[in-house]
N, C-alpha and C positions, 0 to 999 in steps of 0.2 A: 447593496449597502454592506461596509466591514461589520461583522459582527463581534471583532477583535479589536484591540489596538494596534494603531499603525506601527508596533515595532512587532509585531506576528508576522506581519505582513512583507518586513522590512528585510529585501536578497542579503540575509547575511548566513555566514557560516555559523554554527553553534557549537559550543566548549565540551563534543561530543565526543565520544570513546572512539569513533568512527574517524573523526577529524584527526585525533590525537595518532592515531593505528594504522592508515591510509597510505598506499602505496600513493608516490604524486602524481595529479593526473594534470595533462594541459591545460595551460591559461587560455581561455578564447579571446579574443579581441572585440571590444565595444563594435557594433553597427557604427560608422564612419560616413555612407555615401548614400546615394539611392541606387536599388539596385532593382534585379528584377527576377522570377522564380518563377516554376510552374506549379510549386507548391510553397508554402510556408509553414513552419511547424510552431505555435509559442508554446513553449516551457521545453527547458530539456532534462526531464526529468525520465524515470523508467517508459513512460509513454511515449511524449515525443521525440526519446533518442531512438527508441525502438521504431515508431515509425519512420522514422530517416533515413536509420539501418534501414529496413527494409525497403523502402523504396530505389534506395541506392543502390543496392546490392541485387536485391530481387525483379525490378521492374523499371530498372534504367532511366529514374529518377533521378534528380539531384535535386534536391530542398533544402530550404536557407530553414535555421531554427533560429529564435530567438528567445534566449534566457536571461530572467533577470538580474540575477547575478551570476557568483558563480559557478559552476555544473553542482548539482547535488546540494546547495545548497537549502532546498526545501524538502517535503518528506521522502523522495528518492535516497536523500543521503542521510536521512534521520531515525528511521523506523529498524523494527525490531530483526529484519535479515531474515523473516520467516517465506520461504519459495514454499509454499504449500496451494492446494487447491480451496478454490472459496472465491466470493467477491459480492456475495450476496449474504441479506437479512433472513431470507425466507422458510429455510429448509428445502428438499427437494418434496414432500409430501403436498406445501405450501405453495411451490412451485407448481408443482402438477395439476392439482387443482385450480388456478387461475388459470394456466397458460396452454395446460395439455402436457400428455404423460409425454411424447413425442418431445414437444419444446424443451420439458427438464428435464429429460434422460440429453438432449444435446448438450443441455448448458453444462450438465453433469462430464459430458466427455469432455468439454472444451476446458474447462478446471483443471482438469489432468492432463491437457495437453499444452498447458498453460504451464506447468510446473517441464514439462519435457522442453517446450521453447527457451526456457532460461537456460537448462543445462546444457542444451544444444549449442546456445551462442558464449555460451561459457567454453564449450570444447573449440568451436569452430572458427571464433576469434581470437580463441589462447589470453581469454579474459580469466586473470586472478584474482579470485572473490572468493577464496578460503571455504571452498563446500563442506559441511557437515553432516552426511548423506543420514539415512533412518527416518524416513518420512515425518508425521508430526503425532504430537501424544496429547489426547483430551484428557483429563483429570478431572473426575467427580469431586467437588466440594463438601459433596456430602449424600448420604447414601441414597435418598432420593434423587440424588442427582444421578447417581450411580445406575438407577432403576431406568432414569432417563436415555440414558447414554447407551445401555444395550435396547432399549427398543430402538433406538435410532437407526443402530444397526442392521438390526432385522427390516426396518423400513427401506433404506439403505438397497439390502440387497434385494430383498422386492419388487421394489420399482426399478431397479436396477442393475442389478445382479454384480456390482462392487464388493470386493468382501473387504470388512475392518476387522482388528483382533480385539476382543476383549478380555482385560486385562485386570485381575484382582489385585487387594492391598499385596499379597504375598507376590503375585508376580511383579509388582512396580518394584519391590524389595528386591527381589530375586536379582532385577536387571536394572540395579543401580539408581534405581526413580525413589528412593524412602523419605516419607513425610508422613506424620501423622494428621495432615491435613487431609490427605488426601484419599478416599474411597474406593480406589480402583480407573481404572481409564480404558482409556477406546485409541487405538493406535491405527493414522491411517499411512497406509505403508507408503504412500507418494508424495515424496518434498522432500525438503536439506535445509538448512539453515545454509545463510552466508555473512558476509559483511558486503553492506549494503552501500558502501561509500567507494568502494575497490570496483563494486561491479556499475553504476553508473559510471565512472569516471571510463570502465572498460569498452562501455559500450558508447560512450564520447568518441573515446580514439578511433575505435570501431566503424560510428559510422562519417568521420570523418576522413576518416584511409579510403571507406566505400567510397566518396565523392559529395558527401553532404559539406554545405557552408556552417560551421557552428556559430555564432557572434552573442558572447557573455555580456553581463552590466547592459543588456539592450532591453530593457521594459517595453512594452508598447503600451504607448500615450496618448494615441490617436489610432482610429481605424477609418475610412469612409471608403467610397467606391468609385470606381474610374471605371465610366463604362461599366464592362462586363466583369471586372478584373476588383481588385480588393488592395488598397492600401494601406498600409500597417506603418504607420511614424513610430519612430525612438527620438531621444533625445539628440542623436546623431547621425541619423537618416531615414530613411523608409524602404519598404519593399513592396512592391507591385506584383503581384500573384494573382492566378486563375482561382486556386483553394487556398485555402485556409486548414488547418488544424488546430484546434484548441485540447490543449494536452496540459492543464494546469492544477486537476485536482482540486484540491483542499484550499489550495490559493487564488482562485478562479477569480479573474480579474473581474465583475460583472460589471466596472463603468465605465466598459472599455466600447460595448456593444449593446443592444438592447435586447438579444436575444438571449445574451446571459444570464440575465437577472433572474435569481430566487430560485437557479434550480440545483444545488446542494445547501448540504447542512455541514460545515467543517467542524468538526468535532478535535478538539485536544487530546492529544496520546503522549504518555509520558514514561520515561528512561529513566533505571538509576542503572548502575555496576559497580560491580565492587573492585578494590585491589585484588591481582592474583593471589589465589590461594594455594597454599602447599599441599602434598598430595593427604600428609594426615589431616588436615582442617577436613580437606575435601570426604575424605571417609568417616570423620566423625559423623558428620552430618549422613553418609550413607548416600549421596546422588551424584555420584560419577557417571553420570550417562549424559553425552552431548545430546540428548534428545532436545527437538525445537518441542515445545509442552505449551499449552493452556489451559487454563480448567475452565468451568463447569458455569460458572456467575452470569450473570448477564453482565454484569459491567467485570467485564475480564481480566485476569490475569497473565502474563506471556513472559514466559521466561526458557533459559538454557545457557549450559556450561559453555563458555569459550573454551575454543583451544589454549590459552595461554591460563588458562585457569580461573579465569574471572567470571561472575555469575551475572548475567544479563535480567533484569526484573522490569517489566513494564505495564502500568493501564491505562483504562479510556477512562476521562472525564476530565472536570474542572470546569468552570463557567468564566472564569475569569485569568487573564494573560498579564495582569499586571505583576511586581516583584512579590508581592506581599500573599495574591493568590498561588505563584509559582512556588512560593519556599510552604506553603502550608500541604500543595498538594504530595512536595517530596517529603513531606515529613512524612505523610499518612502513608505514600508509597512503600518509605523504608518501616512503616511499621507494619504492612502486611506484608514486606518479605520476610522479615524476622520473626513471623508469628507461622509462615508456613516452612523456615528453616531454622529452628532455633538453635542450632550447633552453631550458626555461625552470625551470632548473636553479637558480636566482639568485632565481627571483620568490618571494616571499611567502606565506606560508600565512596568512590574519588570522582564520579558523576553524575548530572541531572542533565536530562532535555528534553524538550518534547517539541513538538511539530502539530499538524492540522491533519488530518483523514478524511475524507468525503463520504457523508451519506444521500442516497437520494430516496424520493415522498415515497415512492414503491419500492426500496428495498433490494433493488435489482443494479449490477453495472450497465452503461451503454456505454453505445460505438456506435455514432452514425449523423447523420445530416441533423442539422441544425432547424425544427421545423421543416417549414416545403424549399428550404434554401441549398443544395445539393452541394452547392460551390464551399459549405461553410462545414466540417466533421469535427465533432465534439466528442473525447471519450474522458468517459471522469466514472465515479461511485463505484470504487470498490471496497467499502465498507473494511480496511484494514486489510486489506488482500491484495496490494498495489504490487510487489513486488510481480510474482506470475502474473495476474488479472492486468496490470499495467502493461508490462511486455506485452503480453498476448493481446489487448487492445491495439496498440502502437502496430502490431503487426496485419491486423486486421482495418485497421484505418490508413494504414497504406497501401493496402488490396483496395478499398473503394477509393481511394486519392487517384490510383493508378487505374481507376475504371475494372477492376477484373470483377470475379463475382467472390461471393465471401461465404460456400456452402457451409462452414462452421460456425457460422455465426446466429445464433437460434433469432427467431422474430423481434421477438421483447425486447432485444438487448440494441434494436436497432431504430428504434426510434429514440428522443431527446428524451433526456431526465422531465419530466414533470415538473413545473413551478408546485413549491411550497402556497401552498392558503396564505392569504394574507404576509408575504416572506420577511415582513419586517418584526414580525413575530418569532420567526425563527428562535433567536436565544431562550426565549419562555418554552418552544415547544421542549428545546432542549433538556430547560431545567427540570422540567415535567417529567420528563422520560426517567432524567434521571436518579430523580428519587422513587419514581415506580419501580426501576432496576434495583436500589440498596435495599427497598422493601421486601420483594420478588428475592434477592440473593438473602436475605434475614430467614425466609419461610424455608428454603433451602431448595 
């Protein structure tokens, strides 16, 4: 069931800094005929363009995708441009203990190798997506948080032996990061910021030069089965395939299929930016660092300097997608950017948007067979971590599409998302959550 309104849901572009900035990428052409595949990709978003590249390129595949509207226009082209490692709820301590020290020190490398996948097909496709190199910066909210954030650390390298910098109010000063919000941070030296609209569209072209069929405006409206094989209807054909790929995220069709049903939770994430700022506004304020930054909250903050001088501010929540809940939540938005930047109290807001995120019951991303159904591969839940974690999914879902084996791929991450309890509940669990998170960020 949607747990939105049907205009959430609805393949359009939004009145995004990304849309507005955007090198132009190809128009794909609606699904027109029936056709036939040895794979099928739906969504072409950072996962399933990533797994098409890959198939196409890597294992002499050619797979039809089908997007429903046009490229980027769901959270691929919407989100914060953060390439960092992450895709999970859990921590790696959290991890360890469920799964084994072995599974989360894997999933641990896979993160980082996840952040190297993006730059790679950044370099190796001659994809412009405006890198902003300096890995990424945690920012304590407050000193207890502060306290949190280097034991993290030392857990961190523990179980692992990664080393993060920790970083005081004077060094955040020192290195252009100043906010009297902020308590000191935790710097992890692996990731870049991008524009997130430039590099799907790059990786469209991408793996469409490889030899993938791309077809835009193609929803799928129907699925059933022929034989041994999987038919997927649009409005203006179908396609007959051995597998399947579902690569839809936050937008997961579930009544498409009955295997879909109730296993994410699409959580709302929301954008403001501001008007370019001159370089003295910018040092009033004191944070001239293009650092990709978040702090400390549970319900988070995510922000960093554009290269043209605009300041990027984004968070998770909202319960409601109608006009009235979206202009309340950009108020509240723009007033926690102006309470942790107060120099630039005056400047501009020229944008809002926001998009869906996937979380799933356990906290963890997957990549892998649908159930006991081998022919069907499902990746989705990366918990705001879609840009690497998507890639690197898409890449590993075309290694099992292409039958090879997937030794980077830790156990947990390979079986299906979990159905939610009861999933028509889902919204309540949500609201729950998140007034335990404004509470939990109140105690500090």
């Amino acid at each position: 069931m949607a747990l939105y309104p049907p205009t959430t849901y609805a393949p359009n572009e939004v009145d995004s800094l990304w849309r507005e900035t955007a090198r132009p990428g190809q128009t794909f052409p609606a699904l027109q005929s029936d056709i036939e595949a040895e794979v099928v990709v739906i969504g072409g978003g950072f996962t399933g363009l990533s797994a098409a590249l890959h198939l196409a390129r890597d294992h002499g595949v050619s797979p039809v995708v089908l997007e429903a509207g046009p490229i980027g226009w769901g959270a691929s082209g919407r989100n914060g441009g953060f390439c960092v490692p992450g895709g999970d709820k859990l921590g790696l301590r959290t991890m360890a203990k469920r799964y084994g020290l072995d599974e989360a020190r894997a999933f641990f490398d896979l993160t980082l190798a996840a952040v190297e996948r993006v730059a790679g097909l950044l370099r190796d496709e001659g994809i412009e997506a405006d890198p902003q190199p300096g890995g990424e910066l945690y920012v304590a909210h407050s000193p207890k948080a502060f306290t949190r954030l280097a034991h993290e650390r030392e857990e961190v390298i523990a179980l692992h032996g990664h080393r993060q910098e920790l970083l005081s109010p004077q060094d955040l000063t020192e290195q252009g990061l100043r906010s009297e919000a902020f308590h000191g941070g935790l710097r992890e030296p692996v990731g870049f910021g991008l524009h997130p609209l430039n590099y799907v569209r790059g990786l469209a072209a991408a793996a469409e030069r490889r030899g993938a069929a791309l077809y835009g405006e193609s929803r799928v409206i129907g699925w059933s089965r022929d034989g041994a094989r999987h038919r997927l209807r649009t409005a203006g054909g179908s396609v007959l395939a051995g597998k399947v790929i579902v690569a839809t995220g936050g937008y997961l069709p579930e009544a498409i299929h009955p295997g879909l049903a109730g296993r994410v939770l699409p959580i709302l994430s929301n954008i403001i930016t501001t008007r370019p700022m001159s370089a003295d506004e910018i040092a009033a304020q004191g944070w001239s660092s293009t650092q990709a930054t978040c702090d400390s909250r549970a319900l988070l903050h995510y922000f960093r300097l554009l290269p043209d001088g605009r300041f990027l501010f984004g968070g998770r929540g909202g319960l409601g997608d109608d006009p009235a809940s979206a202009a309340a939540f950009r108020q509240r938005l723009e007033k926690d950017f102006r309470a942790a930047f107060p120099a630039w109290s005056g400047v501009e807001v020229t944008h809002f948007w926001r998009g869906l995120v996937d979380l799933a019951f356990d906290l963890i991303p997957h990549c892998g067979p649908l159930d006991e159904e081998p022919s069907i591969l499902v990746g989705c839940a990366y918990h705001g971590s879609g840009v690497s974690m998507g890639t690197e999914t898409g890449a590993q879902l075309a290694a099992l599409a292409a039958g090879k084996t997937t030794p980077a791929l830790p156990g947990f991450m390979r079986r299906p998302p979990p159905r939610f309890p009861f999933p028509a509940l889902r919204k309540f669990y949500l609201g729950s959550a998140l007034a335990g998170y404004a509470a939990q960020d109140l105690l500090g």
